[in-house]
C-alpha positions as CSV (number, residue, x, y, z in Angstrom):
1,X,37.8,-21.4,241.7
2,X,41.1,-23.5,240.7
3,X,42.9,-20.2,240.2
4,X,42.0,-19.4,243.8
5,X,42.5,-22.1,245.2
6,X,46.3,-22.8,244.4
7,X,46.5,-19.1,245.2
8,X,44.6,-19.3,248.6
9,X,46.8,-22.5,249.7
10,X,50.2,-21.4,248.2
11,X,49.7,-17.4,250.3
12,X,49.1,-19.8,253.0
13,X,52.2,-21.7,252.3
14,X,54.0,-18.2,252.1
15,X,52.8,-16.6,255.3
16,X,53.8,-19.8,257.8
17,X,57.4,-20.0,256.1
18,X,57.3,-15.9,256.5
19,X,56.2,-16.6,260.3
20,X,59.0,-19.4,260.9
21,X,61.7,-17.3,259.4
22,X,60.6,-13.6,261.1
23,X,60.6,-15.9,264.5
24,X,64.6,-17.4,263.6
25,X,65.5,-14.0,262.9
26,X,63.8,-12.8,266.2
27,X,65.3,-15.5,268.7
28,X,68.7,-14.9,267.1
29,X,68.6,-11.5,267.8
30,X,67.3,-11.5,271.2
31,X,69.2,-14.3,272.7
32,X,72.8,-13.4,270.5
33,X,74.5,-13.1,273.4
34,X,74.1,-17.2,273.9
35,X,74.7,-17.9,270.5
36,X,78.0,-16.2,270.6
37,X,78.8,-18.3,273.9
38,X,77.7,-21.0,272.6
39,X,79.9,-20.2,269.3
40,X,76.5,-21.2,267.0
41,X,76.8,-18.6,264.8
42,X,77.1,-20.9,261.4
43,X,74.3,-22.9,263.5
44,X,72.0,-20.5,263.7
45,X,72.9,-18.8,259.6
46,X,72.1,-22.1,258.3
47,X,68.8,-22.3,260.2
48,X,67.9,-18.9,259.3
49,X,69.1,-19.0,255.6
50,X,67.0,-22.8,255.4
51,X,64.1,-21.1,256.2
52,X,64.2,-17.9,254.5
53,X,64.9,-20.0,251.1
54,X,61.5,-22.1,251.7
55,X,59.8,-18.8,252.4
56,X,61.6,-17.4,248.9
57,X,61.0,-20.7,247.0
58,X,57.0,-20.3,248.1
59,X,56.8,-16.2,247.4
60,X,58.0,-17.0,243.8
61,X,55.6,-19.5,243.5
62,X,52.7,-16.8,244.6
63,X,53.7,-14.3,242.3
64,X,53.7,-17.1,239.2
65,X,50.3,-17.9,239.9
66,X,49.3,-14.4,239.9
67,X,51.6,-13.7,237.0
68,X,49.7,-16.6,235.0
69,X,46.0,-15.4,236.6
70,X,45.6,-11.5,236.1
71,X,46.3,-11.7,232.2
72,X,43.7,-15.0,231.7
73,X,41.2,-13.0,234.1
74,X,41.8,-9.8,231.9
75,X,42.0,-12.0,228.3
76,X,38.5,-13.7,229.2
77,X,36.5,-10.6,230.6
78,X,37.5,-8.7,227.3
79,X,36.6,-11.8,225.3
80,X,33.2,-11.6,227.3
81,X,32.8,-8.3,226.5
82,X,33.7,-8.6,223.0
83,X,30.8,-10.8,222.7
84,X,28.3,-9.0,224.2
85,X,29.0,-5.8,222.7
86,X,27.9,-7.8,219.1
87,X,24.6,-8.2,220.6
């Protein structure tokens, strides 16, 4: 349950930044015409590299939490089995 839980919240986490960042991406390409005219090309790169660095910051933090789950899940069912095997 707590293993889940962070997980659950933190993919969460990972797929709005993911959202906001694809959707940056998406209005600067389809409206690059007015960002050139408007000359707010280091504008818009900052905006889009801000939000592709929280999206980053929260994938690392999904794959540490499954990094640190998978080998306890693993460690404890062959510790259950272990002991049931002696009966």
């Amino acid at each position: 349950v707590f293993f889940f839980g962070r997980i659950f919240t933190t993919y969460e986490a990972y797929q709005e930044k993911d959202a906001k960042s694809s959707a940056v991406l998406q209005e600067n390409v389809t409206g690059v015409r007015v960002v050139k005219a408007f000359a707010r090309q280091d504008y818009e790169t900052e905006k889009y590299e801000t939000a592709n660095a929280a999206r980053y910051a929260d994938g690392q933090r999904l794959v540490l939490l499954h990094a640190l789950y998978w080998p306890v899940s693993h460690a404890l069912c062959a510790a259950q089995a272990e002991t049931l095997a002696g009966f």
